[in-house]
C-alpha positions in Angstrom: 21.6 -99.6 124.6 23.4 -97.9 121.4 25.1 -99.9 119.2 29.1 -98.6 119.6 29.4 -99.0 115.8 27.6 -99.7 112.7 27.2 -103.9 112.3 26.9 -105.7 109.3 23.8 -105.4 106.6 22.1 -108.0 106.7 20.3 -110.2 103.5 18.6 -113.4 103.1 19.9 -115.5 100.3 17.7 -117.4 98.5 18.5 -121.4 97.5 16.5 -123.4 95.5 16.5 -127.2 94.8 18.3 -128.6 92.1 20.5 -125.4 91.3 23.9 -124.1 91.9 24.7 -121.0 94.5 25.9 -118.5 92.4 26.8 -114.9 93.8 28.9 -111.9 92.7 29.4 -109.5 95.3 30.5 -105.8 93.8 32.7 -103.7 95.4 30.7 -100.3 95.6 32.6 -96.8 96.3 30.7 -96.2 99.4 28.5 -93.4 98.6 28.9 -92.8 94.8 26.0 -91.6 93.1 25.9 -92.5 90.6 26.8 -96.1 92.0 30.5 -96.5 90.6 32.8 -99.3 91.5 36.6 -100.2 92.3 38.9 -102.7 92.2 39.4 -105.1 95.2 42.7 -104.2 97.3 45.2 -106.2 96.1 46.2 -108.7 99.4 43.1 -109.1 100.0 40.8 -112.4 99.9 37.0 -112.7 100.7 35.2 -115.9 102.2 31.8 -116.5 102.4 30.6 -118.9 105.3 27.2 -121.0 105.8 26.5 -122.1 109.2 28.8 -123.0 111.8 30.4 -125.7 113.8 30.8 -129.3 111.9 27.9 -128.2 109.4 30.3 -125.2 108.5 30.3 -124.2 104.3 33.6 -122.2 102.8 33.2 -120.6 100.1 36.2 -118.7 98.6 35.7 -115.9 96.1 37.3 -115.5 93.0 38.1 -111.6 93.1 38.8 -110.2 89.7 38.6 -106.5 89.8 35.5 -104.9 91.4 33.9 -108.6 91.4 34.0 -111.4 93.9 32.6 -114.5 92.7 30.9 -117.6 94.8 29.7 -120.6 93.6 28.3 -123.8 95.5 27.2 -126.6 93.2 23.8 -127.9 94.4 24.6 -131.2 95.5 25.6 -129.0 98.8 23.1 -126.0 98.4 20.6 -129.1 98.4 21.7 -129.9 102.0 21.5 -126.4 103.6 18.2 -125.7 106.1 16.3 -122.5 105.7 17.3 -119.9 108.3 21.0 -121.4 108.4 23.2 -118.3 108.8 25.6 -116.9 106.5 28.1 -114.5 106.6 31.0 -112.6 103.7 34.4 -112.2 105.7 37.0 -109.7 104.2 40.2 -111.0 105.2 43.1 -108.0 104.6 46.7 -109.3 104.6 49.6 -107.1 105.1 52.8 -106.7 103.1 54.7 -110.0 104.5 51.5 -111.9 103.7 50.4 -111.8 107.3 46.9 -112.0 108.4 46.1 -108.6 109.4 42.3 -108.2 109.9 39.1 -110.3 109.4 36.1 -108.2 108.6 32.4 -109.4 108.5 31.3 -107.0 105.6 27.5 -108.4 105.4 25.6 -111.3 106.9 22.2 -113.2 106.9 20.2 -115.9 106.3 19.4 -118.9 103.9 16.0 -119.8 102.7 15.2 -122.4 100.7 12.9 -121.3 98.1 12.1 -124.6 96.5 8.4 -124.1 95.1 6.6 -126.5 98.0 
């Protein structure tokens, strides 16, 4: 059966021993060529979240202009199993500061690329 609409992209992030998590997510005009991006909406806040249930990692991004920024020191990247899932949540607030919508703007897994 069709999808109704497009999901997520998906990735795998990579994780190594020893070393920090450290992403920057862009925000890309959709379809500029060549690539050009914007500014974040103002109100808005991005998330990133590893696994789920009582294992569950949040990650907040530090937005400044077209750049969202993670970072997970590797005392906790250490403890996350290959194939853990992952996912980026948008999070759009309206102009009262109420939660308005939560989007999953990409997804994936974790693997653990520590040289064994």
């Amino acid at each position: 059966m069709p999808l109704l609409f497009n999901p997520p992209q998906s990735y795998d992030i990579p994780v190594s021993l020893g070393g920090d998590l450290l992403v920057t997510f862009k925000n890309k005009v959709p379809g500029s060529d060549p690539v050009t991006y914007t500014d974040y909406p103002v109100g808005t806040s991005i998330k990133m979240l590893i696994g789920k249930g009582d294992s569950l990692i949040q990650i907040n991004g530090v937005i400044n202009g077209s750049d969202a920024v993670f970072r997970l020191e590797s005392e906790v990247a250490d403890t996350i199993r290959s194939g853990v899932s992952w996912r980026l949540i948008f999070s759009i607030v309206d102009d009262n500061a109420q939660l308005r919508d939560d989007i999953v703007i990409m997804n994936g897994r974790v693997v653990r690329v520590d040289g064994d």
